[in-house]
SEMIVEX-821498 format. One record per atom (N, C-alpha, C): x, y, z; residue number from 1. Coordinates in steps of 0.05 Angstrom, whole numbers, m for minus. Layout:
REM SEMIVEX-821498
NODE   east  north     up resi
NODE      X      Y      Z  NUM
...
***
This chain:
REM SEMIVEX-821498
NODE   east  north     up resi
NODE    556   m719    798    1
NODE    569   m695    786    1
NODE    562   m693    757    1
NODE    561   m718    744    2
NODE    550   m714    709    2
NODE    530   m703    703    2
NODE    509   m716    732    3
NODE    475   m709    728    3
NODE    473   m670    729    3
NODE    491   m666    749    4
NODE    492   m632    756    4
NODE    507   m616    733    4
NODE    529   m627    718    5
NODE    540   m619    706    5
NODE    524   m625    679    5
NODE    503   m630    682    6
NODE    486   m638    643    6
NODE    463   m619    659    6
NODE    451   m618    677    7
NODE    437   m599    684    7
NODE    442   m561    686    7
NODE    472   m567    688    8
NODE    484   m537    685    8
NODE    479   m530    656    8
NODE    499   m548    632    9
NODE    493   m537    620    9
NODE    466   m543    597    9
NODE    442   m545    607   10
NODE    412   m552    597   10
NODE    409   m518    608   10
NODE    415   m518    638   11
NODE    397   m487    641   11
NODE    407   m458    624   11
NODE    435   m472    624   12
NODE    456   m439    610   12
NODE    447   m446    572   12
NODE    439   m467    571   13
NODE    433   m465    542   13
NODE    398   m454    539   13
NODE    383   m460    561   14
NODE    357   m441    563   14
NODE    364   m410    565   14
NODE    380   m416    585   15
NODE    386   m372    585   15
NODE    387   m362    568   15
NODE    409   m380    548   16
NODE    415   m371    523   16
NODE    390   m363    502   16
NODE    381   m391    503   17
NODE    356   m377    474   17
NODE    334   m360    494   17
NODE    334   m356    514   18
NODE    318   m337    522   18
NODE    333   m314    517   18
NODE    350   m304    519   19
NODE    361   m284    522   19
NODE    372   m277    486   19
NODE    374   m295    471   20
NODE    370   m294    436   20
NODE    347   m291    420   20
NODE    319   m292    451   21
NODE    294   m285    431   21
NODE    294   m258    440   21
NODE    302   m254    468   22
NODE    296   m227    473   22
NODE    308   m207    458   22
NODE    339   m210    455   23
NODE    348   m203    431   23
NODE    338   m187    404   23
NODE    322   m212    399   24
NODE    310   m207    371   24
NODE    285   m190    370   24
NODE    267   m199    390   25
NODE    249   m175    394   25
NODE    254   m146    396   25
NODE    282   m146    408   26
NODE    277   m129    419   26
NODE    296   m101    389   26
NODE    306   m125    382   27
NODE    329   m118    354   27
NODE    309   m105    330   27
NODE    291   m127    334   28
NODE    270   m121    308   28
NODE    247    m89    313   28
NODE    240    m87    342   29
NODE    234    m69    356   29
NODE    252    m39    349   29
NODE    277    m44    356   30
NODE    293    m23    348   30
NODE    289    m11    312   30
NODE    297    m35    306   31
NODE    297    m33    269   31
NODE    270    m22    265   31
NODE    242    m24    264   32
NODE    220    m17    259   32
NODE    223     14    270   32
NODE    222     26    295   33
NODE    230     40    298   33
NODE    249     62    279   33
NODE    276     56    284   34
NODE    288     63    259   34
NODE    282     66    236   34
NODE    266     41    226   35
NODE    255     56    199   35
NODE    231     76    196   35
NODE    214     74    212   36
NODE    198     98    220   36
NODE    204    120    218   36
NODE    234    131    238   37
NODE    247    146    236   37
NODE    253    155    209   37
NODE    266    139    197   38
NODE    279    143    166   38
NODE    263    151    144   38
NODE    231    135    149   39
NODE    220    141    133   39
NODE    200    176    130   39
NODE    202    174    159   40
NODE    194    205    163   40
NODE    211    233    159   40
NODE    242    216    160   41
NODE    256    242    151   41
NODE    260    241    121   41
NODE    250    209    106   42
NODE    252    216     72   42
NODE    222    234     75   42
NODE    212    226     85   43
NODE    182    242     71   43
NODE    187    276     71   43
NODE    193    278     93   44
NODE    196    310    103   44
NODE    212    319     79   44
NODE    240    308     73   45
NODE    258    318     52   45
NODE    243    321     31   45
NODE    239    299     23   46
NODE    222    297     m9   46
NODE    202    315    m13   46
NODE    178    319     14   47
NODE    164    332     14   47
NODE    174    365      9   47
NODE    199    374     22   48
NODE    207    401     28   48
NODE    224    406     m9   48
NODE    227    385    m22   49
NODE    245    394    m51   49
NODE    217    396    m64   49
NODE    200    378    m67   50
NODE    182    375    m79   50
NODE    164    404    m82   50
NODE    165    418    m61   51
NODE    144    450    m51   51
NODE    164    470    m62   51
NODE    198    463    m63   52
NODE    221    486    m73   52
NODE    215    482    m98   52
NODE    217    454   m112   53
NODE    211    463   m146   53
NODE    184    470   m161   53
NODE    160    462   m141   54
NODE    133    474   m147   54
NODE    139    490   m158   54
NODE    141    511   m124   55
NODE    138    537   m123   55
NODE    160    551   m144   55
NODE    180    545   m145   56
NODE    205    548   m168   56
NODE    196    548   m197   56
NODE    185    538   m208   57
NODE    175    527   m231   57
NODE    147    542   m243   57
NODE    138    550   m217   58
NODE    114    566   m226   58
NODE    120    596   m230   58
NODE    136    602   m214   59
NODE    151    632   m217   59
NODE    155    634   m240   59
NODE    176    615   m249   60
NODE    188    613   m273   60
NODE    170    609   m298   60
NODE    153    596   m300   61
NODE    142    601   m314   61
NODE    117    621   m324   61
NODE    107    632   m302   62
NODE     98    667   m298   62
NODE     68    669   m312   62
NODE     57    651   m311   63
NODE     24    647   m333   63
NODE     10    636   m308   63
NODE     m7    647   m295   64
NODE    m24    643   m278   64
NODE    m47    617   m290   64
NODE    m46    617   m326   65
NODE    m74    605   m329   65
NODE    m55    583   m332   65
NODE    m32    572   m338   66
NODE    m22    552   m343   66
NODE     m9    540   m316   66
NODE      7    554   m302   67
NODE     17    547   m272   67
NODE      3    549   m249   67
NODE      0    525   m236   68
NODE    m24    537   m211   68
NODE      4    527   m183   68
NODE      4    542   m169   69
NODE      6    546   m143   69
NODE      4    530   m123   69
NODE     12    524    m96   70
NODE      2    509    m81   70
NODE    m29    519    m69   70
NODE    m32    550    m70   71
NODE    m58    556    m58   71
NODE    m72    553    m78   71
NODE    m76    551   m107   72
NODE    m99    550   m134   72
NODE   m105    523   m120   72
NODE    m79    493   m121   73
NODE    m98    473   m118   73
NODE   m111    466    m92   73
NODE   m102    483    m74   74
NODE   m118    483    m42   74
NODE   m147    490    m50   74
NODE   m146    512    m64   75
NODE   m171    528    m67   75
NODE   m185    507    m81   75
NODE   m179    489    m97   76
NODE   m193    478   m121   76
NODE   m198    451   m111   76
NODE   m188    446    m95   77
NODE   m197    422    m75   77
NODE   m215    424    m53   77
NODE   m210    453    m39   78
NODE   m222    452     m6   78
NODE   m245    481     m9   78
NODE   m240    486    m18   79
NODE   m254    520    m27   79
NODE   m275    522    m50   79
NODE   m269    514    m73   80
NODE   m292    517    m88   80
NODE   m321    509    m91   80
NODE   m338    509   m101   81
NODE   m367    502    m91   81
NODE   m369    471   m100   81
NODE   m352    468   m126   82
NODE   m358    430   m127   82
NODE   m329    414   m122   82
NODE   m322    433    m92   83
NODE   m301    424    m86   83
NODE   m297    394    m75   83
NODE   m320    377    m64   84
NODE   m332    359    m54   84
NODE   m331    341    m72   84
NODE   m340    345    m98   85
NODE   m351    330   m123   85
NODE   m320    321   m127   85
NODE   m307    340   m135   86
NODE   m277    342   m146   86
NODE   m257    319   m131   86
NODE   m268    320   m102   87
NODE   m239    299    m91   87
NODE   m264    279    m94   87
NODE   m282    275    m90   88
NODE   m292    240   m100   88
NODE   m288    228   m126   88
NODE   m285    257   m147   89
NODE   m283    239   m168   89
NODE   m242    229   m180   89
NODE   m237    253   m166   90
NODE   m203    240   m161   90
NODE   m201    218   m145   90
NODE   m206    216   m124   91
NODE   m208    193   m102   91
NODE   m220    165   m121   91
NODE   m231    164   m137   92
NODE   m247    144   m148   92
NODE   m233    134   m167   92
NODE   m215    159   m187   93
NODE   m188    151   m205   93
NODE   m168    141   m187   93
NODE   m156    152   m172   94
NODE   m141    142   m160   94
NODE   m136    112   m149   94
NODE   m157    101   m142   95
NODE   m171     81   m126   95
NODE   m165     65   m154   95
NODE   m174     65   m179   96
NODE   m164     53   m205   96
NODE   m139     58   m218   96
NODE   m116     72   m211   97
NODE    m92     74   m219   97
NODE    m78     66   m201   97
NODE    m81     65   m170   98
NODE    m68     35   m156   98
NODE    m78     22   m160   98
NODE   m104      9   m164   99
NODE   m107    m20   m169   99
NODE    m99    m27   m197   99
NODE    m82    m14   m221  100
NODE    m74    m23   m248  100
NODE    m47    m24   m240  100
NODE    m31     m5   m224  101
NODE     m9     m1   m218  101
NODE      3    m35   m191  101
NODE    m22    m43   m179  102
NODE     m9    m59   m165  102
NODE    m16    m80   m189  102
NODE    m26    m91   m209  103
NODE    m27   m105   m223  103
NODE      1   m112   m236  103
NODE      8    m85   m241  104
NODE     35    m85   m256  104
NODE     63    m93   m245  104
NODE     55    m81   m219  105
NODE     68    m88   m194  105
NODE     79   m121   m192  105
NODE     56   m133   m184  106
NODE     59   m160   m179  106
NODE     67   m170   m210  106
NODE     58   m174   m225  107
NODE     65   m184   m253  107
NODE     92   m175   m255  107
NODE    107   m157   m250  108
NODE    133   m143   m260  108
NODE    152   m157   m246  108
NODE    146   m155   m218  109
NODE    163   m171   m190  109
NODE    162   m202   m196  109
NODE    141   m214   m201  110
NODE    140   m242   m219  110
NODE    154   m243   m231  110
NODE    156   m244   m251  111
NODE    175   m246   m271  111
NODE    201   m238   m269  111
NODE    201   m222   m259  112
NODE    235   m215   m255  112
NODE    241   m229   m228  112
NODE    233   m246   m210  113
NODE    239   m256   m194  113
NODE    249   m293   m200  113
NODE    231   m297   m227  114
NODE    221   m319   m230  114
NODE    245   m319   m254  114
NODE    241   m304   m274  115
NODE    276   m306   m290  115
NODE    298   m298   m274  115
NODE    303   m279   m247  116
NODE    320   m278   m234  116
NODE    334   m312   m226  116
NODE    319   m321   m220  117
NODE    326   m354   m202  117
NODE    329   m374   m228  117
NODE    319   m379   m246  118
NODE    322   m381   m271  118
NODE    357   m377   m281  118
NODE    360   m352   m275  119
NODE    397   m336   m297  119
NODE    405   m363   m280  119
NODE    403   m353   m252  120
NODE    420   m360   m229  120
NODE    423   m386   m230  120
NODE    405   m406   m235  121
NODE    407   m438   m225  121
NODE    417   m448   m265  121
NODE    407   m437   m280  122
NODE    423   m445   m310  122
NODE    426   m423   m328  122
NODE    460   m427   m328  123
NODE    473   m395   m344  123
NODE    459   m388   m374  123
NODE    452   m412   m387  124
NODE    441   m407   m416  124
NODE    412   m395   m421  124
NODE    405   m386   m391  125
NODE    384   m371   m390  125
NODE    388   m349   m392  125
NODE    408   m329   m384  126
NODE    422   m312   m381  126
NODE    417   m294   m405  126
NODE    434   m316   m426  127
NODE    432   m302   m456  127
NODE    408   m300   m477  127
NODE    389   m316   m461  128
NODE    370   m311   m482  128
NODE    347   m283   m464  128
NODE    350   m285   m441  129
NODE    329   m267   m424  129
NODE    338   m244   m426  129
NODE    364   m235   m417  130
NODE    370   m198   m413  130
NODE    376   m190   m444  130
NODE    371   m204   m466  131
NODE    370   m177   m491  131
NODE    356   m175   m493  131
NODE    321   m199   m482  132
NODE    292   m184   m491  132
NODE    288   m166   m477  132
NODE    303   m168   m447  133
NODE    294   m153   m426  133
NODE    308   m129   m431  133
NODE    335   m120   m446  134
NODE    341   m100   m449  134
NODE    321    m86   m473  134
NODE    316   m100   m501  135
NODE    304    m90   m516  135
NODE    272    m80   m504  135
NODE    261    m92   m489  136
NODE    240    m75   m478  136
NODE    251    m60   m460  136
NODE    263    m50   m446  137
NODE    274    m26   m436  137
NODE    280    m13   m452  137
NODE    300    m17   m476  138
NODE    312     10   m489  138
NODE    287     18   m510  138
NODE    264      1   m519  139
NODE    243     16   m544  139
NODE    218     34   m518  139
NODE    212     55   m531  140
NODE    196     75   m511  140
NODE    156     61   m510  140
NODE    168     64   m487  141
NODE    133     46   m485  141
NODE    119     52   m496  141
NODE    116     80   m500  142
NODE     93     89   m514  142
NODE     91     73   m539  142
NODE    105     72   m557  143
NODE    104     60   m578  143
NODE    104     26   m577  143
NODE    109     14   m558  144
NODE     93     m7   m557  144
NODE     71    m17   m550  144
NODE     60     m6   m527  145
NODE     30      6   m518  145
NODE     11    m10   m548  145
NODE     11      1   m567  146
NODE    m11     m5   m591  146
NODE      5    m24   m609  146
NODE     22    m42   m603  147
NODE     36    m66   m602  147
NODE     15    m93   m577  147
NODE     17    m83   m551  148
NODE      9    m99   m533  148
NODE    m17   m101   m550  148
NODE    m33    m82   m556  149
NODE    m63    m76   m544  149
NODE    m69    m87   m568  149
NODE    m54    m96   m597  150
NODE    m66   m112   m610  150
NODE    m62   m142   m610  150
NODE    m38   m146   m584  151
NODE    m35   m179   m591  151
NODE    m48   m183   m562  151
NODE    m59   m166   m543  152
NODE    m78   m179   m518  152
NODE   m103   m171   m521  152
NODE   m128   m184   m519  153
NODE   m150   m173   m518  153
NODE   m159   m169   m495  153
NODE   m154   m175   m471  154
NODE   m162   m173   m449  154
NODE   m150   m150   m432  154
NODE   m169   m126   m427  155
NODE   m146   m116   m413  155
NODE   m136   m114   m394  155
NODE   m144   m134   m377  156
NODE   m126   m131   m355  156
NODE   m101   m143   m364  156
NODE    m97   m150   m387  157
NODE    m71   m167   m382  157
NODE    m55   m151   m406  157
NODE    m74   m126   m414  158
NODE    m58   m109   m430  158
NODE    m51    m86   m408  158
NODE    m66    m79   m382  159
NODE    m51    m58   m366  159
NODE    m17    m74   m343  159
NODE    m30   m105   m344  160
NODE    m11   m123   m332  160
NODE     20   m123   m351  160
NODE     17   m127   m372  161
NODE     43   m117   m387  161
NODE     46    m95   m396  161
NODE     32    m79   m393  162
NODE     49    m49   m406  162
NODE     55    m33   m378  162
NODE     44    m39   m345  163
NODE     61    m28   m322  163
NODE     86    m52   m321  163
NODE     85    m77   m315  164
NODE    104    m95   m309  164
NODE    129    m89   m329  164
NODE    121    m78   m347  165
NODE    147    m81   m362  165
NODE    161    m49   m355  165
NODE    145    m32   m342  166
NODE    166    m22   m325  166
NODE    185    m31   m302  166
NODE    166    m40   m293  167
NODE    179    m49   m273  167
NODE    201    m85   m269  167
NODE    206    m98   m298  168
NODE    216   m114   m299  168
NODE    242   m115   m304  168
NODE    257    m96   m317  169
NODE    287    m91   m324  169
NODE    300    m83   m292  169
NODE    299    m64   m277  170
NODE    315    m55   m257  170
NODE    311    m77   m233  170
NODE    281    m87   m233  171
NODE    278   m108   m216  171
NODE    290   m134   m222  171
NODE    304   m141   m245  172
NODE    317   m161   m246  172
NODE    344   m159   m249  172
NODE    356   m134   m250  173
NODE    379   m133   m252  173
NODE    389   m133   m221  173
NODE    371   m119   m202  174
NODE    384   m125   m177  174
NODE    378   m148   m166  174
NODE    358   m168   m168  175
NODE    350   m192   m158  175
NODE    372   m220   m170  175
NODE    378   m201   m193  176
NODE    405   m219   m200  176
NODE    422   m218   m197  176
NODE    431   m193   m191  177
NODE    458   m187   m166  177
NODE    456   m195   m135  177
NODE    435   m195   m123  178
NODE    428   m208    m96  178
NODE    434   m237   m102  178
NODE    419   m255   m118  179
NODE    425   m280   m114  179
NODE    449   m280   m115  179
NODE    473   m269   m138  180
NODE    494   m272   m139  180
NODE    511   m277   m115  180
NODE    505   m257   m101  181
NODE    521   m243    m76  181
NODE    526   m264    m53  181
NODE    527   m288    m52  182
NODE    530   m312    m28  182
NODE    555   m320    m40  182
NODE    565   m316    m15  183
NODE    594   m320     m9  183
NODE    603   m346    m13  183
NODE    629   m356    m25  184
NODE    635   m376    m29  184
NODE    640   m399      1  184
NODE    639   m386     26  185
NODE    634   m407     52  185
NODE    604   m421     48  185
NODE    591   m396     45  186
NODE    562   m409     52  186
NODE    559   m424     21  186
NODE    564   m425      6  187
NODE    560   m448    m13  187
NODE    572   m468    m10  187
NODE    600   m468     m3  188
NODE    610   m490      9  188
NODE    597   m517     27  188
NODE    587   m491     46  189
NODE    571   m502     72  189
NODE    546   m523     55  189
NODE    534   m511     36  190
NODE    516   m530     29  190
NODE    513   m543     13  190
NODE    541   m549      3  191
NODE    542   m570    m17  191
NODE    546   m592     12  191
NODE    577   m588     19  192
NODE    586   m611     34  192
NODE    554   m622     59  192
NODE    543   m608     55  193
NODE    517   m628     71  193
NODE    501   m630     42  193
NODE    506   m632     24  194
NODE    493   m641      7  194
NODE    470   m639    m12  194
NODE    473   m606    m11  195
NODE    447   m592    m22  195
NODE    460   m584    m44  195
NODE    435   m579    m66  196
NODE    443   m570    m91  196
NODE    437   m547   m103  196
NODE    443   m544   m126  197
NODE    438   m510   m130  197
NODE    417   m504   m128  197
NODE    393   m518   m120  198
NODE    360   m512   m120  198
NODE    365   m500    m86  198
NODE    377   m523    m72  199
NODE    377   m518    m39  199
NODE    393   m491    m31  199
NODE    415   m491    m50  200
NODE    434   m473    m39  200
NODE    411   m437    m51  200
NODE    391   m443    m72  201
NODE    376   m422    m80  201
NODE    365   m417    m63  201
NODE    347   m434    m45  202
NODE    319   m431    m34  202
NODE    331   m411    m14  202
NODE    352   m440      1  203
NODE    360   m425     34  203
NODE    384   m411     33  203
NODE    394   m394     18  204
NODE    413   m380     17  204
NODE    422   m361     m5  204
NODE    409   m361    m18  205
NODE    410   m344    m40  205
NODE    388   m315    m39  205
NODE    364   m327    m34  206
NODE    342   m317    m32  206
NODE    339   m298     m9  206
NODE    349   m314     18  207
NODE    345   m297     41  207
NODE    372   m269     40  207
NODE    411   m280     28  208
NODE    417   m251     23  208
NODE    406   m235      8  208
NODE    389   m250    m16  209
NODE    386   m219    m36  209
NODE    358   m211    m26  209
NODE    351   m205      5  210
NODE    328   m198      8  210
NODE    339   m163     13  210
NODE    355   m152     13  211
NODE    365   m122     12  211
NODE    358   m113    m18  211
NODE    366   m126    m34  212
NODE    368   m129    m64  212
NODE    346   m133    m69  212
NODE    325   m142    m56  213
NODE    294   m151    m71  213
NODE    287   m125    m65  213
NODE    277   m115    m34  214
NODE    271    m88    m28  214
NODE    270    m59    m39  214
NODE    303    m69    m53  215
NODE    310    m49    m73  215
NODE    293    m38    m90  215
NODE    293    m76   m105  216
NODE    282    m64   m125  216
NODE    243    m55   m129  216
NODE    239    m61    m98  217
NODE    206    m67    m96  217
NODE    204    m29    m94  217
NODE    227    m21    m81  218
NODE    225     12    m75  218
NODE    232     22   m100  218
NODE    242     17   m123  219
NODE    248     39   m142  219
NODE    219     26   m165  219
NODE    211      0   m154  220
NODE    184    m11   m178  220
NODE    159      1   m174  220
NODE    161      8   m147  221
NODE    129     14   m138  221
NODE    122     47   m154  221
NODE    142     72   m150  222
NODE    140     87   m175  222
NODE    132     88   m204  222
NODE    149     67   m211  223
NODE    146     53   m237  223
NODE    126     38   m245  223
NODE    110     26   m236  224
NODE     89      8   m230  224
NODE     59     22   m231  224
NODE     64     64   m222  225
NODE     46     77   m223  225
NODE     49     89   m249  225
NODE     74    102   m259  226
NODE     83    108   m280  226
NODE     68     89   m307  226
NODE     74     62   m305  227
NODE     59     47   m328  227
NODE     31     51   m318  227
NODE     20     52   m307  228
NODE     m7     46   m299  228
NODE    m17     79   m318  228
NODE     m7     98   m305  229
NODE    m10    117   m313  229
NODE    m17    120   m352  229
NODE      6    101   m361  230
NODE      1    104   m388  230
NODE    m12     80   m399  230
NODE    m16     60   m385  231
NODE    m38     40   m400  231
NODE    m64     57   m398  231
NODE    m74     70   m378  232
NODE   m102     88   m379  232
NODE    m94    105   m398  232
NODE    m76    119   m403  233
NODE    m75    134   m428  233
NODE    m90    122   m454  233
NODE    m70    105   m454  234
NODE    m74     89   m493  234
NODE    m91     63   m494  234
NODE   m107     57   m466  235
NODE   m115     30   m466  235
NODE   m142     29   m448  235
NODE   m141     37   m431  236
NODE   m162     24   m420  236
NODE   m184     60   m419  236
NODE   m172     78   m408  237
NODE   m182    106   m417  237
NODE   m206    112   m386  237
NODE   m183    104   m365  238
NODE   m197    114   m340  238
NODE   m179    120   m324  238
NODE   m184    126   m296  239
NODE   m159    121   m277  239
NODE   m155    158   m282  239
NODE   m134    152   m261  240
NODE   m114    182   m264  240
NODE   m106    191   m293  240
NODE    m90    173   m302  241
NODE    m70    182   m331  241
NODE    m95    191   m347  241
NODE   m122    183   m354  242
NODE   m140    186   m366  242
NODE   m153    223   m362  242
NODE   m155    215   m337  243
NODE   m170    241   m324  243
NODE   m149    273   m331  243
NODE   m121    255   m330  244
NODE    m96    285   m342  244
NODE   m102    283   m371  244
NODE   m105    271   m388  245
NODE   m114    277   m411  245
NODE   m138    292   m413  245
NODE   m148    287   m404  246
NODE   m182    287   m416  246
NODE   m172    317   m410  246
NODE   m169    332   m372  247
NODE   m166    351   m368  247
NODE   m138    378   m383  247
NODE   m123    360   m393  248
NODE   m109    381   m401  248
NODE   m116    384   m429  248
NODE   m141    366   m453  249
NODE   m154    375   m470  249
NODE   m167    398   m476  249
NODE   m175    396   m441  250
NODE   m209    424   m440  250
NODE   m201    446   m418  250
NODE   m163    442   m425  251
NODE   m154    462   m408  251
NODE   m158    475   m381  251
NODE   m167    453   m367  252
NODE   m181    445   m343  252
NODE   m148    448   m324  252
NODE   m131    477   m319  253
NODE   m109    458   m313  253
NODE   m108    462   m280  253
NODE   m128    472   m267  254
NODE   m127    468   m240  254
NODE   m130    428   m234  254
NODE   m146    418   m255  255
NODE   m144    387   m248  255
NODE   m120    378   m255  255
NODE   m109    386   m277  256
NODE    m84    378   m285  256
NODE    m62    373   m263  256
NODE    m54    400   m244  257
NODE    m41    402   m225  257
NODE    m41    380   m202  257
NODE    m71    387   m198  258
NODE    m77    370   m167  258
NODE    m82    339   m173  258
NODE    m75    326   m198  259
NODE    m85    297   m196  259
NODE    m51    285   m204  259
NODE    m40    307   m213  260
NODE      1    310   m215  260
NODE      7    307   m187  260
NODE     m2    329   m166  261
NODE      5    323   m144  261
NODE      0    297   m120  261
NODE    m30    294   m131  262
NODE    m46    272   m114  262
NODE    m24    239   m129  262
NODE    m23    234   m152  263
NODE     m2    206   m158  263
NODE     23    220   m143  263
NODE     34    236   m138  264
NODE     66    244   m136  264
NODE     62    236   m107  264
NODE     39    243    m85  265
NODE     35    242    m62  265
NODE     29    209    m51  265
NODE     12    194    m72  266
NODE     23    171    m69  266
NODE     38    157    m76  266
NODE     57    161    m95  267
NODE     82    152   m103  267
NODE     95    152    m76  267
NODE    105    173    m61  268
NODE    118    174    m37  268
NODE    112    159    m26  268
NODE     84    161    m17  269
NODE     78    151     10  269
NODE     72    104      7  269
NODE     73    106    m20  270
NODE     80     72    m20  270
NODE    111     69    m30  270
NODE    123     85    m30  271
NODE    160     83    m29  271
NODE    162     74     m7  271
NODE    149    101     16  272
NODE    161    101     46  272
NODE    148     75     60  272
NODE    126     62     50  273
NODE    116     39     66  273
NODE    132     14     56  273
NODE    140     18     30  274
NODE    163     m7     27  274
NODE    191      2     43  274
NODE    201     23     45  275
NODE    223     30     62  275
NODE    214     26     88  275
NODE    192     24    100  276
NODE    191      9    130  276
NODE    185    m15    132  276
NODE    168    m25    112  277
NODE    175    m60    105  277
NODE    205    m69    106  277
NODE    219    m70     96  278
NODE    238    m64     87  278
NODE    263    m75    121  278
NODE    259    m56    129  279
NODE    267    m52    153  279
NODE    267    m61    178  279
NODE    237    m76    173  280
NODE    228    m96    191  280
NODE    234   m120    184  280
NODE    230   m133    160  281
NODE    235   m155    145  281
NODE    269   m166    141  281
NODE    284   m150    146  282
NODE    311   m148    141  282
NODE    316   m154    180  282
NODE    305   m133    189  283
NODE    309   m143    222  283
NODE    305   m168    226  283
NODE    280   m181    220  284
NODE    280   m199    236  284
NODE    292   m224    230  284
NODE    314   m213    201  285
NODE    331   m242    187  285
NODE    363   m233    199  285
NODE    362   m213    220  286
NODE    381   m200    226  286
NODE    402   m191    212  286
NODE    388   m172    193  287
NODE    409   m159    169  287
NODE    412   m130    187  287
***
């Protein structure tokens, strides 16, 4: 009877994790899904405000040579004779204002991830990190821009700090509220087996503030194009931000428009791929 009765429950504990992976597949399946969903009804929205204040904004401002239309930049993309020329040479900026923007990206998320765990594991970090980190938030980049670019000579590591430091204040303010956020059981739980505030960081701190990381990866990745945008302004003098200068110099403003729209169009569309990251990644920790 022991032998049958340890055999019963060996099989009902197989059912079980069979029926807890199926679970999960099938959980994480749903969630991906879902965010698919979600992310196609942000796009549609964003997309449908985005065409109301165009079109809104151009009315309103009533100068055909200064306001262009959604059909000027159709025409000036798909229609004109060096219409061909025109998206390779946007496509080619472009192609260099994400790759400065993911620079800034990663460098920004670094560091604010890396002083995030830092506040969290010793408080006297606390006080010396968020007033630099506030004071580069509250002084306007522009005006530090020719600050960076004379104490880095290299520039990748002058477009690496002048996007990252967009994206380092909001990314650490919520990565420091995620760690925060573990409940006094589950700390409990890992002291009394005997883990310390390194252990209780790795395996439990880190995996709740993964809502909180997401966060802030979705409001940085904007931001991350935004700096990129203005290191090619004042620094490196290519890329998109470059190409809106150069063109709104020589009053070029059909380019002006369509290379506004072309960053605004990938701004969205790497929001909405971290909002389906996001979604999947959170599933399969079963958030």
């Amino acid at each position: 009877m022991s032998g049958l009765s340890t055999e019963l429950v060996r099989l009902q504990l197989d059912a079980a994790s069979r029926a807890a992976r199926v679970s999960t597949k099938g959980g994480t399946g749903r969630a991906l899904a879902t965010g698919l969903a979600r992310a196609v009804g942000t796009a549609l929205l964003m997309l449908a405000i985005l065409a109301a204040v165009w079109i809104v904004s151009v009315a309103l401002v009533d100068n055909t040579f200064v306001a262009k239309g959604p059909a000027e930049v159709y025409e000036f993309l798909f229609a004109d004779d060096d219409a061909a020329r025109t998206r390779a040479e946007i496509a080619t900026a472009l192609g260099i204002t994400l790759g400065d923007a993911a620079i800034g990206f990663v460098a920004g998320m670094l560091a604010a991830t890396v002083a995030a765990a830092l506040i969290v594991l010793f408080r006297p970090v606390e006080t010396a990190v968020m007033p630099v980190a506030l004071i580069l938030r509250a002084v306007p980049l522009i005006a530090l821009t020719p600050i960076i670019r004379l104490l880095f000579s290299d520039e990748l590591v002058r477009v690496a700090v002048v996007s990252g430091i967009v994206v380092l204040f909001p990314a650490l303010v919520n990565i420091v509220q995620g760690l925060r956020s573990v409940s006094t059981q589950m700390s409990d739980v890992v002291h009394v087996y005997g883990g310390g505030p390194f252990a209780l960081l790795v395996k439990v701190a880190f995996p709740s503030a993964l809502p909180a990381l997401f966060a802030s990866i979705r409001i940085s990745v904007p931001g991350a194009i935004t700096g990129a945008l203005l290191a090619e302004w004042l620094i490196t003098g290519r890329g998109i931000g470059s190409m809106v200068v150069n063109a709104v110099g020589q009053s070029e403003n059909n380019l002006v428009w369509t290379c506004v729209l072309v960053v605004t169009l990938a701004s969205l569309a790497l929001y909405l791929l971290a909002q389906i990251a996001e979604s999947f990644v959170l599933a399969r920790y079963g958030r």
